[in-house]
matplotlib code that plots the C-alpha trace (Angstrom):
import matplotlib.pyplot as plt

x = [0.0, 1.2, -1.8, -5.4, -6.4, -9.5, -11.1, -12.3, -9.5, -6.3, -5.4, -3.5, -4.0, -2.5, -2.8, -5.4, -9.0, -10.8, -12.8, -13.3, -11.8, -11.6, -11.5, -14.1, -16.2, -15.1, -14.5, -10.8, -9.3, -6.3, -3.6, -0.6, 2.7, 2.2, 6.0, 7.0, 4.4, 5.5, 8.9, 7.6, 4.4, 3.9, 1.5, 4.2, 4.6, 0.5, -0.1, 2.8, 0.2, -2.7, -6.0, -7.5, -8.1, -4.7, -2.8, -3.0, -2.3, 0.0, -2.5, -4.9, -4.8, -2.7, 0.9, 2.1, 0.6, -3.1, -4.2, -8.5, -10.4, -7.1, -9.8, -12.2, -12.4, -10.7, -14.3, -15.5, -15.8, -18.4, -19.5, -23.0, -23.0, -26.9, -27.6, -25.2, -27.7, -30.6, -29.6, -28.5, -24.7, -21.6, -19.6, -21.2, -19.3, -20.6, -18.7, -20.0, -19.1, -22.2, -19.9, -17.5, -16.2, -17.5, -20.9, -21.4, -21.8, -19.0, -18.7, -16.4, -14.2, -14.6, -14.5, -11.5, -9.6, -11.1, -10.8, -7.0, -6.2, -8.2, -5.7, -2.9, -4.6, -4.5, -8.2, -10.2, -13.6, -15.4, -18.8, -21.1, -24.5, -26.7, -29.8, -28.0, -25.0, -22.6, -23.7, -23.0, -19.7, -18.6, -20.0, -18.2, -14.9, -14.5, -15.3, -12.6, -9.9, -10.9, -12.4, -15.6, -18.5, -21.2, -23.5, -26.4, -29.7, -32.7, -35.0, -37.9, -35.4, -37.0, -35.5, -34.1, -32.2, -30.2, -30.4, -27.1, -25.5, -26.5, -24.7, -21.2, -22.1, -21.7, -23.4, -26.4, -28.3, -31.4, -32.1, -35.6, -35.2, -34.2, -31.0, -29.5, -30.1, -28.7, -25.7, -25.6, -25.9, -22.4, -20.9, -20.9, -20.2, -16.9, -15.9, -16.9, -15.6, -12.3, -14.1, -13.7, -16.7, -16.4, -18.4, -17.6, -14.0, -12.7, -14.3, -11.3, -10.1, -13.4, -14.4, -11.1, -11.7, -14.1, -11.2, -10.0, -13.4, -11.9, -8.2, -10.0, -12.3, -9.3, -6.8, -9.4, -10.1, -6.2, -5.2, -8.0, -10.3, -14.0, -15.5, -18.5, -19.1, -22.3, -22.7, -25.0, -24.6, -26.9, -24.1, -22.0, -19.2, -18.8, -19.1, -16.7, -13.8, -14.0, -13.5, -10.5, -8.9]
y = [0.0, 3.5, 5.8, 6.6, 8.1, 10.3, 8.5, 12.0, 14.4, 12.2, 13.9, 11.4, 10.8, 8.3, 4.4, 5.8, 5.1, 7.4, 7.5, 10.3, 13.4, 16.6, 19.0, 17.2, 14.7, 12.1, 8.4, 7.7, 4.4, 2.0, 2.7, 0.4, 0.3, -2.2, -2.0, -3.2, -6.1, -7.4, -8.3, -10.8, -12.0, -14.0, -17.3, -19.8, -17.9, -18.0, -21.8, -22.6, -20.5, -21.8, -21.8, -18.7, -15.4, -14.2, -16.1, -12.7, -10.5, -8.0, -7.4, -6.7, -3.5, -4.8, -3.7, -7.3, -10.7, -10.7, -12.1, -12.1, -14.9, -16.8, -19.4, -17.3, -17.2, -19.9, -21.0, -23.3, -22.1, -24.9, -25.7, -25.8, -27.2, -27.9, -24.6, -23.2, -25.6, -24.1, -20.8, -21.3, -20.3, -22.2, -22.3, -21.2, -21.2, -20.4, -18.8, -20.5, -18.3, -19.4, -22.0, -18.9, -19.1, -18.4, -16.9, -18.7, -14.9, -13.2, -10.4, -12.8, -11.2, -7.5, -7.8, -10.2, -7.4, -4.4, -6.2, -7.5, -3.3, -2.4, -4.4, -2.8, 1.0, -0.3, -0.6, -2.8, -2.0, -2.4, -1.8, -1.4, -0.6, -3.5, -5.2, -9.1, -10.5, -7.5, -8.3, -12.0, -11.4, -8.4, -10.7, -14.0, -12.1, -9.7, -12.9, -14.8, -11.6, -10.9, -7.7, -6.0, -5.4, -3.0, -3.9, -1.0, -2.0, -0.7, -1.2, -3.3, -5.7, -9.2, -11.3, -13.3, -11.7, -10.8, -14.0, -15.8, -12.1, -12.8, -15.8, -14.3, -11.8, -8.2, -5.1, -4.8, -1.1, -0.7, 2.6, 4.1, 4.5, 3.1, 1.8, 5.2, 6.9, 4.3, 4.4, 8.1, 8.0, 5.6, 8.1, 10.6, 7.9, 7.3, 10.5, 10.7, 7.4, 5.8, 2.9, 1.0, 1.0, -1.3, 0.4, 3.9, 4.8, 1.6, 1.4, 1.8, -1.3, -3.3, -2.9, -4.0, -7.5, -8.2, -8.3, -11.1, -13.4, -11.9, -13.1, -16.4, -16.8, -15.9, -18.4, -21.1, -20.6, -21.1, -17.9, -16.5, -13.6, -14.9, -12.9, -12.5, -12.0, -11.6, -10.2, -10.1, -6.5, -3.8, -1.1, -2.3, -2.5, -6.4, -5.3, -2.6, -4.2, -7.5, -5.4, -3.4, -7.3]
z = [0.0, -0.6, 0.3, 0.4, -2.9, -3.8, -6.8, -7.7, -7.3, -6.9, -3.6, -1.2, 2.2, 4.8, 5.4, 8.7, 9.4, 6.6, 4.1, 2.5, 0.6, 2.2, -0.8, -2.6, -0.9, -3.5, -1.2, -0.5, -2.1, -1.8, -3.9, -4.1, -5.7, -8.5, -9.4, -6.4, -5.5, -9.4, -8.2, -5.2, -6.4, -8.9, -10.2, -8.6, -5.2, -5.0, -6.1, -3.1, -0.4, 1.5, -0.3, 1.1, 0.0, 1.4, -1.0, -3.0, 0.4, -1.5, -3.5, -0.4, 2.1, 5.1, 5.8, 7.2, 7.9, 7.7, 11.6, 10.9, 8.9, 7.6, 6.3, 4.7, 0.9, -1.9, -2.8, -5.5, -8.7, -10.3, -13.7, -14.9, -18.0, -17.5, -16.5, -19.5, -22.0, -20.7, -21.1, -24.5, -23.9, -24.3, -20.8, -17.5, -14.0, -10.8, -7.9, -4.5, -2.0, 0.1, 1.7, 2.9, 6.8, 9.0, 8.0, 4.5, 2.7, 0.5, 3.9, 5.4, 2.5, 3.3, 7.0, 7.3, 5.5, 7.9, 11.0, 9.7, 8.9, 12.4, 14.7, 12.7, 13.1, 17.0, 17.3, 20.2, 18.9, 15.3, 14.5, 11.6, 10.3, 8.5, 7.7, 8.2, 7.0, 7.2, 10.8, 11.0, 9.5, 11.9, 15.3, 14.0, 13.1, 15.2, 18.3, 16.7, 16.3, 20.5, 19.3, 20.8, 18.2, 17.7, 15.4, 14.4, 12.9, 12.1, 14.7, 13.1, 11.2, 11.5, 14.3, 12.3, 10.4, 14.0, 15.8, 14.0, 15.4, 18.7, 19.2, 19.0, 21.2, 20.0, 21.3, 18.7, 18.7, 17.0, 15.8, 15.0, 11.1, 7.7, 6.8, 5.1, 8.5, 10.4, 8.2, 8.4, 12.5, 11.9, 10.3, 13.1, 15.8, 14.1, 14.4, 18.2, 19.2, 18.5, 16.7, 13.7, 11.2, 8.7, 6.4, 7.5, 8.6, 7.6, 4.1, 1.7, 3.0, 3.8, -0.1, -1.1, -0.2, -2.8, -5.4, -3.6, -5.4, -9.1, -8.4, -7.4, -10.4, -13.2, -11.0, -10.7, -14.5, -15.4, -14.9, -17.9, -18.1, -18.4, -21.5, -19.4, -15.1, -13.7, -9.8, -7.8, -6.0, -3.8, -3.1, -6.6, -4.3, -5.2, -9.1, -9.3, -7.3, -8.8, -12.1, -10.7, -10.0]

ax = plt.figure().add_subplot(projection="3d")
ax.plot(x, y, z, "-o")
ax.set_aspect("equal")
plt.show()
């Protein structure tokens, strides 16, 4: 990593808890030094590395050895050759992160990299705002890293959506409102409370743990660039950072 970078204005900032410009109010991203990771990684230092989304950890926002979720990602990439008939294409793949670790959802990505870059910033506390599995993930992980959790929801989620939350633990708030205003009341916490928000302060590394599913896809295709990808998405953050891999 070399910086924070605005994606609007190219101003840099440093590798601290923020995420967004001050000039501009564009969002602050990870920029790395490309030159430099091409001298130690490369296709035969990767195969030789555990089969998990750190086998690509140059390529992801930590300074030194990644310490949260060290089993999370590596999932099966399986064909559907019935499913490719039926839709009347050649060659169709499926990426099943729904067998992820801990919390069988593609967060265990993003939130093994903020909670990894957290405990390097020093934090003891994360947090985040969500309507489910950004919750699961932060609970499970941040159980596992020894980390106190806050988790904010909106107060008339369904139970269920909460309960798997609940077993790891965390502090969980509901807050009379929609998600955006949850969300929004985050964004003023974090600048209160020496806290890490996943999906607040901690958000230019959080989203870059998405690329880890593209580096997986092209490696478990033989190192090749599907023609086509389809993703699922509600923020696009998934869609625009497994392009960006």
């Amino acid at each position: 990593m070399k910086a924070l970078k605005c994606r609007e204005c190219g101003r840099e900032y440093p590798l601290t808890a923020n995420h967004v410009c001050e000039f501009d109010f564009g969002p602050l991203e990870v920029a790395y030094d490309y030159d430099l990771i091409r001298n130690s990684l490369n296709r035969e230092v990767i195969s030789r590395r555990p089969n998990s989304m750190w086998r690509y950890r140059e390529l992801l926002p930590v300074a030194k050895e990644p310490t949260v979720g060290l089993q999370v990602g590596y999932t099966p990439l399986v064909k559907a050759d019935r499913l490719a008939k039926r839709l009347g294409i050649r060659e169709l793949w499926i990426k099943n992160d729904t067998v992820n670790y801990p919390t069988l959802s593609f967060k265990d990505r993003v939130v093994s990299v903020a909670l990894s870059r957290s405990k390097e910033l020093g934090f003891d506390t994360v947090a985040c705002a969500s309507t489910g599995n950004l919750a699961n993930s932060v609970a499970a992980n941040a159980a596992s890293a020894g980390l106190r959790a806050f988790v904010f929801i909106p107060a008339d989620l369904e139970q269920g959506k909460i309960v798997n939350s609940l077993v790891y633990g965390p502090e969980v708030i509901s807050i009379k409102g929609h998600y955006d205003e949850v969300n929004r009341l985050c964004a003023e916490i974090a600048g209160k409370y020496s806290w890490a928000f996943v999906n607040v302060n901690m958000r230019p590394y959080y989203a870059e743990g998405s690329k880890s599913m593209g580096f997986e896809i092209m490696e478990q295709l033989g190192w090749e660039i599907p023609k086509h990808t389809v993703v699922c998405m509600a923020s696009g953050s998934l869609l625009t950072k497994i392009h960006k891999s």
